[in-house]
C-alpha positions in Angstrom: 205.7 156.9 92.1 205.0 160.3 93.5 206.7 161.2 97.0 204.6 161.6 100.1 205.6 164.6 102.1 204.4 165.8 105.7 204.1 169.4 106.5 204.5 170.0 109.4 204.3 174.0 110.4 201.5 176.2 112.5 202.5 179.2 110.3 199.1 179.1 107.9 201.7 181.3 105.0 204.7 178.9 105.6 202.1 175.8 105.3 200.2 177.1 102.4 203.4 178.0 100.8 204.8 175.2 100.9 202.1 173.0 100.2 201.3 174.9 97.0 204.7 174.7 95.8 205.8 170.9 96.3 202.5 169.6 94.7 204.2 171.6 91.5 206.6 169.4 92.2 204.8 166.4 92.1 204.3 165.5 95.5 202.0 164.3 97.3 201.5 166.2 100.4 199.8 165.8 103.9 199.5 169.0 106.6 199.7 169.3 110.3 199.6 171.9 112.8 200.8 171.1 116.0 202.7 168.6 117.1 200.1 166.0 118.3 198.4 166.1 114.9 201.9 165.7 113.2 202.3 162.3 115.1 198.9 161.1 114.2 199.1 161.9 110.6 202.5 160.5 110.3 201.3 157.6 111.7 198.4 157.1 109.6 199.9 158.9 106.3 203.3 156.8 106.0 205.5 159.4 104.5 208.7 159.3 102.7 209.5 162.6 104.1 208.2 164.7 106.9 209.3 169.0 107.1 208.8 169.8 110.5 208.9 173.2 112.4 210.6 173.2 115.5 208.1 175.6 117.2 204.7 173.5 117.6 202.0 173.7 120.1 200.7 170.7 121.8 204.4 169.0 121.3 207.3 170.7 120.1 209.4 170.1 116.8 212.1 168.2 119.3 209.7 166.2 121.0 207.5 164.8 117.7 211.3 164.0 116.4 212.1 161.7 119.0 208.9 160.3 119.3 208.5 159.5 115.5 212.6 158.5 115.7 211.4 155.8 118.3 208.7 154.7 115.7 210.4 154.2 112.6 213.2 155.7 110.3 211.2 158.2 107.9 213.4 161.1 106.6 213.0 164.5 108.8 214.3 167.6 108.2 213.5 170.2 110.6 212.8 173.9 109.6 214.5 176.0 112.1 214.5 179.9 113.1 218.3 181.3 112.6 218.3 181.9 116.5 218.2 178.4 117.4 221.3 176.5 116.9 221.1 174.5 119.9 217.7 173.1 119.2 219.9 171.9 115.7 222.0 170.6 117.6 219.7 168.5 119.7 217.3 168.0 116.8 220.3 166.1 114.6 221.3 164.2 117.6 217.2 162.9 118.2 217.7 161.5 114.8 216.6 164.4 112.5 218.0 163.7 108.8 218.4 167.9 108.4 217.9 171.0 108.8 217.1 174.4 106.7 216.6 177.6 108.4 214.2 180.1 108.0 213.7 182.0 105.8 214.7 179.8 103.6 214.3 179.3 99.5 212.5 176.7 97.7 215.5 175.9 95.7 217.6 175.1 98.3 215.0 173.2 100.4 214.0 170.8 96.9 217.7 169.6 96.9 217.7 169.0 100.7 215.0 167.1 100.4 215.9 164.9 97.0 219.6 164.6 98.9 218.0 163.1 101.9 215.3 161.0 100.3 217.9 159.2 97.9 219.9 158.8 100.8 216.6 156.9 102.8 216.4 154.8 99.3 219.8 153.8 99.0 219.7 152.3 103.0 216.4 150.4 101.6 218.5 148.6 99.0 221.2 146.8 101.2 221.4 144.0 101.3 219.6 141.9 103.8 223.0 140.8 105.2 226.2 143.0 105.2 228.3 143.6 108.2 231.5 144.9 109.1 233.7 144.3 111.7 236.2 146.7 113.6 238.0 144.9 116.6 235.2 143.8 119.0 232.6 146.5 117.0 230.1 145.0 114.9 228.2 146.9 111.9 224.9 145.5 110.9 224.1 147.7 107.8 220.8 145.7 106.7 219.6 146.0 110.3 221.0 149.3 111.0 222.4 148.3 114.3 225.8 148.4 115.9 227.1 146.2 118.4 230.3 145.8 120.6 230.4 141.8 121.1 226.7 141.2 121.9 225.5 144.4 123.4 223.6 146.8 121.1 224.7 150.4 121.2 221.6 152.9 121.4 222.3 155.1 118.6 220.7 158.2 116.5 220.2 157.4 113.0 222.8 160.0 112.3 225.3 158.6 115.1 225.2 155.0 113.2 225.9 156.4 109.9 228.4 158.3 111.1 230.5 155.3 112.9 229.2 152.8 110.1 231.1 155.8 107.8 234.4 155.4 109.9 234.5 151.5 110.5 234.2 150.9 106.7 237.9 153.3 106.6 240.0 151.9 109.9 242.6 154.0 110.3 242.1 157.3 108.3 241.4 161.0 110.0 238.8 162.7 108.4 238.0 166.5 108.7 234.8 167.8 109.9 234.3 169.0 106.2 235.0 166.0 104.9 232.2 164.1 107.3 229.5 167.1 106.5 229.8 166.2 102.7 229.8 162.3 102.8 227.9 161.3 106.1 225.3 165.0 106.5 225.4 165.7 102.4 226.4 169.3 103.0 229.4 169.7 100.9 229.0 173.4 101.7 230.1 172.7 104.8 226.5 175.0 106.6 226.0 172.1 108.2 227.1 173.9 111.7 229.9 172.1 114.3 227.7 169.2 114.7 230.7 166.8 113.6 234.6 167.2 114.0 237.6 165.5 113.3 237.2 161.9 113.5 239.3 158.5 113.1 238.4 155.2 113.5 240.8 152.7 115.0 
């Protein structure tokens, strides 16, 4: 069944562009142009994927992020100017799946956005009951949660994969590099300083 992608971007070239191109593909594609029309139409559109600028009027990239983040768990990735590595920064902790800056190429952005949406599908096919325990640390993979004895931590979807990463290998020290590839899918490693050596214990 054909993917349903949300453009997001105020850019009329970037939007038309892109729109043209990933209906080659074989998606199926929905537009928006500022921020408060993005939430609407991913509210009413149910994507499997939403591409969405950072700079929006009405609400910004950062701000429809963690609204739609509060909402549900669709894919994001966030198309960035090369200027703005903090809002990166602050877009992957909101919950944002990735990023690709601008300019960017359509080859690179297709195998973003397979890489991400397989990764969605694969969390849809848990099953309904798998957990792992780490000391007092509770993993609830069907559920997505994480607790520490009955207290749910508040985490980013990135944040949870990340530590649900580490619990399932107690013990080992992994290299920033390492957690880009398996946790972010970058094995090119452009994936910025957003994660650094790690160990879970």
């Amino acid at each position: 069944m054909p993917k349903r992608v949300l453009v997001v971007e105020d850019d009329a070239t970037i939007r038309d562009m892109l729109t043209f191109n990933l209906k080659k593909e074989g998606y199926i594609v929905t537009v928006a142009q500022d921020g408060a029309d993005a939430v609407a139409r991913a509210r009413s559109s149910r994507p499997d994927l939403i591409l969405l600028d950072l700079m929006l009027p009405e609400l910004n990239g950062l701000e429809v992020c963690r609204i739609l983040r509060q909402e549900g768990n669709v894919p994001i990735i966030m198309l960035t100017a090369k200027e703005s590595e903090v809002d990166k920064v602050v877009g992957l902790q909101l919950g944002a799946d990735d990023y690709i800056t601008k300019p960017f190429s359509l080859r690179e952005l297709f195998a973003r956005m397979t890489a991400v949406l397989r990764r969605s599908e694969q969390r849809d096919v848990r099953p309904e009951v798998e957990e792992d325990r780490l000391g007092r640390l509770r993993i609830d993979r069907a559920g997505r949660r994480a607790m520490v004895d009955d207290a749910e931590l508040k985490l980013t979807p990135k944040e949870w994969e990340l530590l649900a990463y580490l619990v399932r290998r107690p013990g080992r020290v992994f290299t920033r590099e390492i957690l880009l590839e398996q946790v972010w899918g970058d094995p090119a490693g452009k994936g910025e300083r957003t994660a650094g050596a790690a160990q879970a214990s």
